[in-house]
C-alpha positions in Angstrom: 4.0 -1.5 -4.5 5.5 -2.4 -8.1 7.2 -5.0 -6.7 5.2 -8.2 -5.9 6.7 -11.3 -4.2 6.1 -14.3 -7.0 4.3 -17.1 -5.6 7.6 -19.6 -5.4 9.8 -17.1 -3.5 6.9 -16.1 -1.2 6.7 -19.7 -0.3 10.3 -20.1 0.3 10.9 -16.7 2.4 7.7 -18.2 4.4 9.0 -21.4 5.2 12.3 -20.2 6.1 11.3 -17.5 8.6 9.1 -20.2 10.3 11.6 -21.9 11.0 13.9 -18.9 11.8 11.1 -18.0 14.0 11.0 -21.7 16.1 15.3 -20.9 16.9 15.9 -17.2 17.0 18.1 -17.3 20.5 16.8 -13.3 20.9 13.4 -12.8 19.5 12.1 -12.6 22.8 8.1 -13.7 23.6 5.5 -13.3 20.9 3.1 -11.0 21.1 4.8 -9.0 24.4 3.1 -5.4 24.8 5.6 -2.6 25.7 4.6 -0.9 29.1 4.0 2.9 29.1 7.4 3.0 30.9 9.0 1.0 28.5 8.2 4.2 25.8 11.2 6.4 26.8 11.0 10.3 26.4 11.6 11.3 23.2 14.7 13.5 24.2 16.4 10.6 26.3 20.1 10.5 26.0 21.4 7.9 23.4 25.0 8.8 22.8 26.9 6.1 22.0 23.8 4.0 20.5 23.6 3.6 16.9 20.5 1.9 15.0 19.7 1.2 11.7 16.4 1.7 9.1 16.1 -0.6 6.6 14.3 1.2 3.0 13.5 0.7 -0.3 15.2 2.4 -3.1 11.9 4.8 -3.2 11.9 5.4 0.6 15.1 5.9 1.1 15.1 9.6 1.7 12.0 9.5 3.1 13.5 9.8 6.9 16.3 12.8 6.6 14.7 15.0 8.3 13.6 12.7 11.2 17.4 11.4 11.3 18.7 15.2 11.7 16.6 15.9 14.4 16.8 12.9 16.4 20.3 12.6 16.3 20.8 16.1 17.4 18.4 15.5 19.9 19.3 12.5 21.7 23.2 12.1 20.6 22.2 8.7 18.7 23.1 7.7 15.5 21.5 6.6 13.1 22.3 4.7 9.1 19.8 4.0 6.8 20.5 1.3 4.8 18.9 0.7 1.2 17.8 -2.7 0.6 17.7 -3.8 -3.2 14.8 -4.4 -5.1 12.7 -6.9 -4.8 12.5 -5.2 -1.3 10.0 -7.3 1.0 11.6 -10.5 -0.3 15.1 -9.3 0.3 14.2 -8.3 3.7 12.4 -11.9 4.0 15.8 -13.4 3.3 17.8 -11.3 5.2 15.4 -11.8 8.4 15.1 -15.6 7.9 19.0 -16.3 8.6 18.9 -13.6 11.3 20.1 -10.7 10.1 17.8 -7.6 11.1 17.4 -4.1 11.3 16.7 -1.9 14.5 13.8 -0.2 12.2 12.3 -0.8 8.6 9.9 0.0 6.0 7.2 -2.1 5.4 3.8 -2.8 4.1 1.8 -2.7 7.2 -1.3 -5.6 5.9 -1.8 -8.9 7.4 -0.2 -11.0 4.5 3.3 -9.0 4.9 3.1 -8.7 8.6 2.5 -12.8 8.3 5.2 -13.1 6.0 7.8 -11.5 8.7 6.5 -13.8 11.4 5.4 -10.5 13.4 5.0 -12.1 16.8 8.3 -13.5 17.3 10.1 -11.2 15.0 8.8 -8.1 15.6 8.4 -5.7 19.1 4.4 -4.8 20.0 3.6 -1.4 19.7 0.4 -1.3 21.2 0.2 1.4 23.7 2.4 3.8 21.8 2.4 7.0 22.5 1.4 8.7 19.6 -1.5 6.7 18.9 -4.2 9.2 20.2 -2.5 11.5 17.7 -3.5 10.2 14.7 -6.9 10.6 12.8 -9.8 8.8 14.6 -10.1 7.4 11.0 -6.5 6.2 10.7 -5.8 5.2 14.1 -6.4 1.4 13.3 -6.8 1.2 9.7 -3.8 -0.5 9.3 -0.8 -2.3 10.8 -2.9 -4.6 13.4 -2.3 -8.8 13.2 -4.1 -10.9 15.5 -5.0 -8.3 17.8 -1.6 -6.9 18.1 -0.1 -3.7 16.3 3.4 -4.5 14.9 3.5 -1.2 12.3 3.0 2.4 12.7 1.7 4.7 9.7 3.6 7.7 9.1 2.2 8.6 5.8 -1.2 8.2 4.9 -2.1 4.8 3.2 -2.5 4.1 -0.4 -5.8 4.4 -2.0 -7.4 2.8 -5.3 -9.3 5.3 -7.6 -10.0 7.3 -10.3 -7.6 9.8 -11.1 -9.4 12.5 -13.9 -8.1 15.5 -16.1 -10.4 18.1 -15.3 -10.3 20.0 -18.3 -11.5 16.5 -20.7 -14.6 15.8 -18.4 -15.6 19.9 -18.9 -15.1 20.0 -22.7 -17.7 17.1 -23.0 -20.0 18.4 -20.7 -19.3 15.8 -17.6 -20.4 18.5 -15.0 -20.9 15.7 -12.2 -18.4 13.3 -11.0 -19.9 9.3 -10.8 -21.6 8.2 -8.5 -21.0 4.9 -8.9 -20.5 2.1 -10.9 -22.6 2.3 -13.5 -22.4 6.2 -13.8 -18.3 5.8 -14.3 -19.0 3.6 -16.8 -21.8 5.7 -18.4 -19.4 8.5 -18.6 -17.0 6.6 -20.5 -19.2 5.5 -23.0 -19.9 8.9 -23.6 -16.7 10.1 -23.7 -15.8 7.5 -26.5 -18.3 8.3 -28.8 -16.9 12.2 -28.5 -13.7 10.6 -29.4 -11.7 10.4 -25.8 -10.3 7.7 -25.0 -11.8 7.2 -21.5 -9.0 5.3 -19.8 -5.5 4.9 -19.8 -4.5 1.5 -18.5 -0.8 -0.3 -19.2 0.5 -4.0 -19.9 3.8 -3.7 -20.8 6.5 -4.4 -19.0 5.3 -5.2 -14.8 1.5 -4.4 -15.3 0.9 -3.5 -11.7 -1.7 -1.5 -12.1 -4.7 -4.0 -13.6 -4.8 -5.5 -10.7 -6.7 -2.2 -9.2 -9.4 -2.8 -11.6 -10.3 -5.8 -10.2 -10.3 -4.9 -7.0 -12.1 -1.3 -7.2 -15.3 -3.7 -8.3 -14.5 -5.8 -5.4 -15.1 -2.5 -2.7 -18.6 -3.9 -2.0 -18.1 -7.3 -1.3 -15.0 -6.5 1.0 -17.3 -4.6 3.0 -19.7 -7.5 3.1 -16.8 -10.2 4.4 -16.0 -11.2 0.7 -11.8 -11.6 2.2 -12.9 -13.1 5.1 -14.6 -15.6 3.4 -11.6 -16.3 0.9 -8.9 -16.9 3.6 -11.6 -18.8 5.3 -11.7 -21.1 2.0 -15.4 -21.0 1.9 -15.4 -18.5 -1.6 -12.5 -18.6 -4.1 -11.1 -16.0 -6.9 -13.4 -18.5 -9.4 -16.4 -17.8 -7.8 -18.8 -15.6 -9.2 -18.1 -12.3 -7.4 -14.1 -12.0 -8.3 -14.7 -14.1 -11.5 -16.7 -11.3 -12.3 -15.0 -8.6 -11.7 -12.2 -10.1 -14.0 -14.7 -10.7 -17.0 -16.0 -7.1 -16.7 -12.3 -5.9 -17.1 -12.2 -8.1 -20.2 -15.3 -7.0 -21.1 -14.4 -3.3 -20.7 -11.0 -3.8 -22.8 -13.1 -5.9 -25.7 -15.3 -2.6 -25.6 -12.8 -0.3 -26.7 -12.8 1.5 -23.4 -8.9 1.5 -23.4 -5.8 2.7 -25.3 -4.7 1.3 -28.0 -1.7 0.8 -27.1 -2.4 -1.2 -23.6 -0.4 -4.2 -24.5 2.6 -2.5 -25.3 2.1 0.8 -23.1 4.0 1.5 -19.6 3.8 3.4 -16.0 5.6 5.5 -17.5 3.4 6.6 -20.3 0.3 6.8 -17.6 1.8 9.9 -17.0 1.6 12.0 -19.4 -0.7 10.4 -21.0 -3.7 12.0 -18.4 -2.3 15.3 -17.8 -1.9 15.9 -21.4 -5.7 14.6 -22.0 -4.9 11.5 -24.1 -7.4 10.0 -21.8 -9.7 11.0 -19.8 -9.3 8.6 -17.0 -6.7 6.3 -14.6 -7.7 4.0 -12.1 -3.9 4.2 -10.0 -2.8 4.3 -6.6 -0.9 7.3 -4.7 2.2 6.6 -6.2 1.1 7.0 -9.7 0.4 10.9 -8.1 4.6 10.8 -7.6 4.8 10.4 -11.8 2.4 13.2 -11.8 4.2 15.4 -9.8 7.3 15.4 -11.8 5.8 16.0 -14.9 4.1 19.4 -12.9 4.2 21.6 -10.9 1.0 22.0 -7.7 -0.7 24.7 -9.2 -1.2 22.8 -12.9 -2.0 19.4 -11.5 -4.6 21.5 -9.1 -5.8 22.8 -12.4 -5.5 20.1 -14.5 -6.1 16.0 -12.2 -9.4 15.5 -10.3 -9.8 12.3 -7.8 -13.1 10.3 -6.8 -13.2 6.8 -5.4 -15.3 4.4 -6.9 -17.3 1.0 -6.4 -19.9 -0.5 -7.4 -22.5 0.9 -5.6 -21.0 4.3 -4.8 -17.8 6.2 -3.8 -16.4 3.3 -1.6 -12.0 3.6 -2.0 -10.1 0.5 -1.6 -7.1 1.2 0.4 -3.7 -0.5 0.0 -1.3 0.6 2.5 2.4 0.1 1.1 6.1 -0.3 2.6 6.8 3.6 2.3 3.9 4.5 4.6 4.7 2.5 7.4 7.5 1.5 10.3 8.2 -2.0 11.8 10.4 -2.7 15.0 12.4 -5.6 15.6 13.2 -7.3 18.1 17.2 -7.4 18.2 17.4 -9.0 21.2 19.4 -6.1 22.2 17.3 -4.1 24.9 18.8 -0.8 24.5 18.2 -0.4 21.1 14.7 -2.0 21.0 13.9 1.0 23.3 15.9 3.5 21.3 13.8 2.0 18.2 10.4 2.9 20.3 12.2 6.4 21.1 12.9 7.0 17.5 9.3 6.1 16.4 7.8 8.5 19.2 10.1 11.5 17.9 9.2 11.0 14.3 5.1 10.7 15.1 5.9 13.2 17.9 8.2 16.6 18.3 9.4 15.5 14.6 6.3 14.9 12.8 5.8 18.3 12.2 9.0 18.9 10.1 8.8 15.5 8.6 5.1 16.5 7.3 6.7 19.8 5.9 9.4 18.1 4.6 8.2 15.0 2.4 5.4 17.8 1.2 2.7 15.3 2.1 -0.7 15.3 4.5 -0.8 14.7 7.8 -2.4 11.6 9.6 -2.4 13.6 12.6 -5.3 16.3 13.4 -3.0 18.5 15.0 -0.7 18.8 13.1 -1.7 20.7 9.5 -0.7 18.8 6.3 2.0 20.7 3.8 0.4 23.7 1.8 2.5 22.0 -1.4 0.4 19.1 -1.5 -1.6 18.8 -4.5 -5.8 18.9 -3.9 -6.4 15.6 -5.3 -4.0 14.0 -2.9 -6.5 15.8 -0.2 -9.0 14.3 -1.8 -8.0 10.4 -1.6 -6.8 11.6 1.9 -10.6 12.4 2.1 -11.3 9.0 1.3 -9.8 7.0 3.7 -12.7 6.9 6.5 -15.0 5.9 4.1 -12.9 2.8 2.2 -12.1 -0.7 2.7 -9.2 -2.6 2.6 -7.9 -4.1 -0.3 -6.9 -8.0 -0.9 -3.3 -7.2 0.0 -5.2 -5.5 3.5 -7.6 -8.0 4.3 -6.0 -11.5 2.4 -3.9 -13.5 4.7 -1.6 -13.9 1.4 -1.7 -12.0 -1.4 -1.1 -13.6 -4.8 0.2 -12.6 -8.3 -2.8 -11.1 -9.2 -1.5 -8.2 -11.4 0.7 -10.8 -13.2 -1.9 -13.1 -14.5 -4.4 -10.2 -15.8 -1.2 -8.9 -17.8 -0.7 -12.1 -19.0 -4.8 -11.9 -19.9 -4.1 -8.2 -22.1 -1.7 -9.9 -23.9 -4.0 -13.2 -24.8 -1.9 -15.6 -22.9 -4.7 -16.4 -20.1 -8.7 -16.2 -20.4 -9.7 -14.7 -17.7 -11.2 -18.1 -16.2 -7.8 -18.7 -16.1 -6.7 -15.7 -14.6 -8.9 -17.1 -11.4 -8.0 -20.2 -11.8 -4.5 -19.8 -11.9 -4.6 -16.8 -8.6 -6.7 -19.2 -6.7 -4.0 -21.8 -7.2 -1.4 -19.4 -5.8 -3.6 -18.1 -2.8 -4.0 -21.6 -1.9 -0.8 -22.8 -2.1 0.8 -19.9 0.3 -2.2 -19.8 2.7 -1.7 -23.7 3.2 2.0 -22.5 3.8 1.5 -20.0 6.4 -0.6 -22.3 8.5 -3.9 -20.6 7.5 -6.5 -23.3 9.0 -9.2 -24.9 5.9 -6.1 -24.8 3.4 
């Protein structure tokens, strides 16, 4: 999720798989739905087949135990392959002269399923077999592009909150969490005239994480159509309701509300920065919890880091599904390992899931199968979340521009934040006209 695709290479990934897409000999029919006898059993024998998963340096692991057991299972075998950092455009470039995995990581949202050219790229995986696993919450959260589902979930999807050291909110007698905006907001006032600082924020180095402040304001409007509207072309990021949301994060800086250090401090000082009660508050993403995590143990962060959604008119999250929590298939063009593929996707979210759950210590998006008793309560908590949130730009935006980049350029005085809109708009535009997207 640190990794964002600049505008410029976006563009030229785009055009390139377009064109990719318009002579690729074996991508087979767009759109094409696999056939419940096209979903082998999940112990069918595959010796002498051997398929691939593409990952990110930070997913890398993520499928040993999976691996194990399917290849003892079926006889397959399986590599998986790290691709370098920045991942989605590396994969871009790598798909766009042909090259392709059997399997990858990948951020399962419109604008990155777009920017693969899912319907001639990548195989349909409606009528899985798993799919009635899943949460009724999570079944279609996620993963879906023009009415056809080109990613599974295997980990639950990313949400934007509030994470909250317990112990600062009870020495200044904060005995009730938000309840919404104006409450959070309330709370922090409150908490700096005690002498807190009430949030932690960062803009050195790749300030990734301003762009959730933004779009936590945003929950509302998202509900009400706000992205549909913006890839539509009928609102823009310098209309009132995102324009807004980027002056109230300049306001809320001018106010004090944030370390001192925000122009100079890092991810890495997030960390320790909360559970040590430096500040009272982070508005981060699930893998901000990973930095948590190895800074302390399950039973301190139980103790110590509290979580709550937040919007403005409530406890609305904003979810952001990234590339570790979900699985693409390609098409190959090779029809004994697109099946093996679908086999290997029904072992992990099938017989597997169970030991993979155990495994990467994390919850489970399937009701029958109990999350790991190592996972932390606040994790449970945004887990929690999840049926009651809405998508976030990168979710619901058929592209999904530099955001993050221009509001770090605005902490450190470079851009106003008029031009903070101005100059995402610009970028929005510019790769929606390039995708096709019709009013651009």
């Amino acid at each position: 999720m640190k990794k964002r695709i600049l505008a410029a290479a976006a563009l030229t990934a785009i055009g390139a798989l377009t064109l990719a897409g318009c002579s690729d000999p074996g991508s087979g029919s767009g759109g094409e739905t696999a056939a419940p006898e096209d979903w082998p059993a999940q112990d069918t024998d595959l010796s002498g087949v051997s398929l691939t998963i593409w990952a990110a340096q930070n997913s890398n692991t993520v499928p040993e135990s999976v691996v194990a057991g399917f290849e003892e299972l079926t006889g397959a075998s399986v590599e998986v392959v790290t691709i370098p950092d920045p991942y989605e455009q590396s994969i871009q470039t790598k798909v766009a002269t042909g090259d392709k995995p059997d399997l990858a990581f990948w951020q399962p949202t419109a604008s990155q399923l777009t920017a693969l050219n899912a319907s001639t790229n990548l195989q349909s995986l409606d009528g899985a077999p798993w799919l009635d696993s899943y949460s009724p919450d999570l079944r279609d959260i996620t993963g879906i592009l023009d009415g056809t589902r080109y990613a599974t979930l295997i980990t639950t999807p990313a949400v934007e909150g509030v994470y909250y050291n317990k112990q600062v909110f009870a020495d200044n007698g904060i005995t009730e969490l938000p309840g919404d905006w104006d409450e959070f907001l309330a709370d922090a006032r409150d908490l700096k005239d005690a002498g807190v600082t009430p949030f932690f924020d960062f803009g050195g180095g790749t300030p990734w994480a301003t762009q959730w402040w933004v779009q936590v304001q945003l929950a509302d409007a998202a509900q009400d159509g706000l992205w549909d509207r913006v890839n539509a072309n009928e609102e823009t990021f310098t209309d009132p309701t995102i324009q807004g949301a980027i002056d109230e994060y300049q306001a809320l800086i001018d106010e004090g509300l944030f370390n001192d250090n925000l122009k100079t401090a890092t991810f890495e000082d997030q960390g320790p920065a909360l559970l040590n009660g430096d500040a009272a508050m982070v508005i981060q993403v699930n893998s901000y919890f990973g930095l948590l995590q190895s800074l302390a143990d399950t039973a301190e962060l139980d103790e110590k880091i509290g979580f709550f959604p937040i919007s403005p008119s409530g406890n609305v999250g904003t979810f952001i599904p990234d590339q570790s929590n979900a699985l693409v298939a390609f098409k190959t063009g090779d029809a004994t390992r697109e099946a093996a593929a679908r086999q290997l996707l029904s072992y992990w979210l099938g017989d597997g899931y169970p030991d993979f759950v155990e495994a990467q210590s994390t919850v489970s998006l399937q009701d029958g199968v109990p999350s790991s008793a190592d996972v932390p309560q606040a994790l449970l908590d945004v887990s929690a979340s999840l049926g009651g949130s809405v998508g976030s730009m990168q979710a619901l935006a058929v592209a999904n521009p530099d955001l993050y980049l221009n509001l770090g350029d605005m902490i450190q005085g470079t851009k106003t934040p008029v031009e903070v809109a101005e100059a995402t708009q610009a970028q929005f535009a510019e790769l929606a006209k390039a995708i096709g997207t019709p009013g651009f």
